[in-house]
C-alpha atoms as one frame of an Amber mdcrd trajectory, in Angstrom:
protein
 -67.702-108.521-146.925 -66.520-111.313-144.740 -68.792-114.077-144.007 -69.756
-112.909-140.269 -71.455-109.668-142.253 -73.321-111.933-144.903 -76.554-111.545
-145.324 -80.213-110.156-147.078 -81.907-107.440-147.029 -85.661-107.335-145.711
 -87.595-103.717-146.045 -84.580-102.378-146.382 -82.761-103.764-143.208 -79.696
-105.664-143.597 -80.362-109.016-141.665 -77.639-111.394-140.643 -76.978-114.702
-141.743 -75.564-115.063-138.221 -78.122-113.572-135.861 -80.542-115.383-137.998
 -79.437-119.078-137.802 -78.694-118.942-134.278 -82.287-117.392-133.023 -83.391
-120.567-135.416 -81.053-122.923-133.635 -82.133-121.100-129.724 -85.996-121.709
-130.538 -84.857-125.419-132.355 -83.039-126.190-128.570 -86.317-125.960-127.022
 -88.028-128.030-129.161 -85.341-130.613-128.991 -85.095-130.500-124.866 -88.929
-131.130-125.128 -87.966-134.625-126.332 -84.919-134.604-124.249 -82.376-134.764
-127.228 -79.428-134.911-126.914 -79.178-132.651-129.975 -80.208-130.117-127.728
 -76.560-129.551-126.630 -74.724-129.240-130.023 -77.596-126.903-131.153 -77.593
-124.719-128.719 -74.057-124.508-128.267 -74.068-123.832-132.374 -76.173-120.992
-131.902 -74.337-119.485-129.240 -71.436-119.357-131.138 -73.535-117.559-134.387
 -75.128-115.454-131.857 -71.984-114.437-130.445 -70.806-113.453-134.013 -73.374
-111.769-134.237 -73.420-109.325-131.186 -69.511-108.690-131.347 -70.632-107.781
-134.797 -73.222-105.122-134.063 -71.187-103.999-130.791 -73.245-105.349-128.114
 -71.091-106.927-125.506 -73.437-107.503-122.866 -75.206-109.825-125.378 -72.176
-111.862-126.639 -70.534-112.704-123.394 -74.348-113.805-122.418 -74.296-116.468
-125.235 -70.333-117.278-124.423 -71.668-118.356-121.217 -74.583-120.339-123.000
 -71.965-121.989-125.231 -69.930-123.174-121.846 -73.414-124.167-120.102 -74.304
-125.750-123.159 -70.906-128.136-122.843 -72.207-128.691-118.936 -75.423-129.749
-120.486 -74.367-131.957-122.771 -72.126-134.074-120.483 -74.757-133.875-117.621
 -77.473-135.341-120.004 -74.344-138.060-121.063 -73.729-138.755-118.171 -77.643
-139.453-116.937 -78.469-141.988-119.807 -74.992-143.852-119.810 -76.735-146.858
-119.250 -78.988-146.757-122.001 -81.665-145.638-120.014 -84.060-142.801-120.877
 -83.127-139.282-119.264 -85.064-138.812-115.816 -86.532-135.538-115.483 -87.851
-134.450-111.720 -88.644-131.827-109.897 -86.441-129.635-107.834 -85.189-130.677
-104.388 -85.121-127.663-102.032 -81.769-126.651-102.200 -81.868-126.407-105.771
 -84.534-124.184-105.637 -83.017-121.979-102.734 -79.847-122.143-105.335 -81.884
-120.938-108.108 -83.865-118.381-106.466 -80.370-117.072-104.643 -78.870-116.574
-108.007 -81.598-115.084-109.638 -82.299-112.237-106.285 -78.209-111.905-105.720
 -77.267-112.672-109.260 -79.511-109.689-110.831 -77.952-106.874-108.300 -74.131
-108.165-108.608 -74.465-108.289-112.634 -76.354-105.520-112.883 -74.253-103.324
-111.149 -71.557-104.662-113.080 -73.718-104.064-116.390 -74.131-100.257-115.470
 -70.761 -99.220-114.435 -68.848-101.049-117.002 -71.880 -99.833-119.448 -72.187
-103.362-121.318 -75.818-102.977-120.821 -77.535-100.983-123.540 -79.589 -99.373
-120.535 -76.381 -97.548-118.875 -76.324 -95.148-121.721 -80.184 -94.399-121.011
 -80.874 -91.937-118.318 -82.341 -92.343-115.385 -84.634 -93.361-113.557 -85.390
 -95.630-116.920 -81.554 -96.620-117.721 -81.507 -98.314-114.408 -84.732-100.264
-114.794 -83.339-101.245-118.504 -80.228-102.347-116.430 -81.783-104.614-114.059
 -83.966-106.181-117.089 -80.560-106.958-118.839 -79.187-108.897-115.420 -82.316
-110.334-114.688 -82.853-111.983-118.379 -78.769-112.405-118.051 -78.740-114.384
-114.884 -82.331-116.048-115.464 -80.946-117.619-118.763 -78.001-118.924-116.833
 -79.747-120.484-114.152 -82.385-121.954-116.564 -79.937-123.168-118.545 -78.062
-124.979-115.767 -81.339-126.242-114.083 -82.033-127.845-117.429 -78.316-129.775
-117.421 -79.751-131.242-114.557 -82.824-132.525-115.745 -84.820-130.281-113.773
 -88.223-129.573-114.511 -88.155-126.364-112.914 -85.798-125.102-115.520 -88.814
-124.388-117.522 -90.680-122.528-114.726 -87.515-120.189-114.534 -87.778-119.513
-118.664 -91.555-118.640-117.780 -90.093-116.169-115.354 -87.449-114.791-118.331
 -89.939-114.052-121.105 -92.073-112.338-118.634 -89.760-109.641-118.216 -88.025
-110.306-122.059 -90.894-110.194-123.905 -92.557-106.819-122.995 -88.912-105.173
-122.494 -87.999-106.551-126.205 -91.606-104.956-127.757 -91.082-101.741-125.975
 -87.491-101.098-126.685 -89.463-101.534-130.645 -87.201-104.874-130.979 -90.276
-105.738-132.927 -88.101-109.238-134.166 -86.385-110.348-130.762 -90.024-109.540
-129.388 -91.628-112.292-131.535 -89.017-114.788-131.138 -89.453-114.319-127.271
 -93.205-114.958-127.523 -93.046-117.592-129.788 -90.518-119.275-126.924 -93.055
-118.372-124.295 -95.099-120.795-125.969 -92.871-123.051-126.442 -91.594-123.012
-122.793 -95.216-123.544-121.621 -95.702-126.397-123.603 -92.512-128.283-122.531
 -93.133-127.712-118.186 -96.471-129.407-119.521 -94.573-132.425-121.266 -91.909
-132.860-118.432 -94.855-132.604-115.526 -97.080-135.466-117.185 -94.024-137.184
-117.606 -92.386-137.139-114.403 -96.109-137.828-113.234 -96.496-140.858-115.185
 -92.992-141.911-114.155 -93.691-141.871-110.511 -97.244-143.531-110.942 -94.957
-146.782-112.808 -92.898-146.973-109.675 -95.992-146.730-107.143 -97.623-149.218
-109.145 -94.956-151.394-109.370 -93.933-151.517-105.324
């Protein structure tokens, strides 16, 4: 057994060392962008990579080039947040300006249909091989958690409180997709980041709040 197949048994499933450590490491990003580490980066890109082991592992493509594109955004991230505390000051967090909403929202309506599409015909969703009417709502699911993560994930490079608004909008779909498809785990971990994603747009909002009450004060 090679090391990207290690791991315990639990009820009598097998569970990877791999797929284990890196859904540690995705909920440990959160936590760590709630403080605005700069861990966040190396963690999540960490993950990625396990997670990616993981999925070419057990076969599911659709899933592994998702986190290859976390591990790039991750890199983005990292040199984004670098770049926004160079001199030595704190990392600003705001709100969206318009076009990065209209960007957001653009990718997340066009981004859905175009990957989806691609998804089903290529069949790296797990939902092509379902019939339909149900294999193409699976479909769609897979895009829209696909490209939601991806715009998230950028939208959080940039500081943007919003970023956690567009998670919100993820688990709402993940969560109840993951529990019904009886991915009892996955289902868990995606609640456990709801939580965890409502309690961060709280931090970020006070903060940016108290941030912009300084600077009134002060002029």
């Amino acid at each position: 057994m090679n090391w990207a197949d290690a791991g315990f048994e639990v009820f009598g499933t097998h569970v990877l060392w791999t797929d284990l450590v890196g859904n540690i490491a995705a909920l440990s990003t959160v936590l760590l962008a709630m403080g605005k580490s700069m861990w966040t980066w190396p963690v999540q890109f960490a993950g990625s990579v396990l997670l990616f082991v993981a999925s070419i592992n057990a076969h599911i493509t659709g899933n592994a080039l998702k986190q290859a594109l976390f591990a790039g955004l991750a890199i983005y991230g990292w040199w984004a947040w670098r770049r926004g505390t160079r001199n030595g000051e704190g990392l600003a967090v705001r709100p969206a300006k318009w076009w990065e909403r209209s960007v957001l929202i653009g990718v997340m309506l066009v981004g859905t249909v175009v990957v989806g599409l691609l998804f089903y015909v290529t069949g790296l969703s797990w939902g092509a091989s379902v019939p339909l009417p149900e294999g193409a709502f699976l479909v769609a699911a897979d895009a829209y958690i696909f490209v939601g993560s991806a715009a998230a994930t950028w939208a959080q490079g940039r500081a943007l409180v919003d970023f956690w608004i567009v998670w919100v909008a993820v688990d709402l779909v993940g969560v109840p997709l993951a529990f019904s498809s009886g991915l009892v785990v996955s289902g868990a971990v995606y609640g456990i980041f709801f939580v965890l994603v409502l309690i961060g747009f709280v931090k970020w909002l006070r903060e940016y709040r108290s941030a912009s009450l300084r600077v009134a004060v002060a002029q």
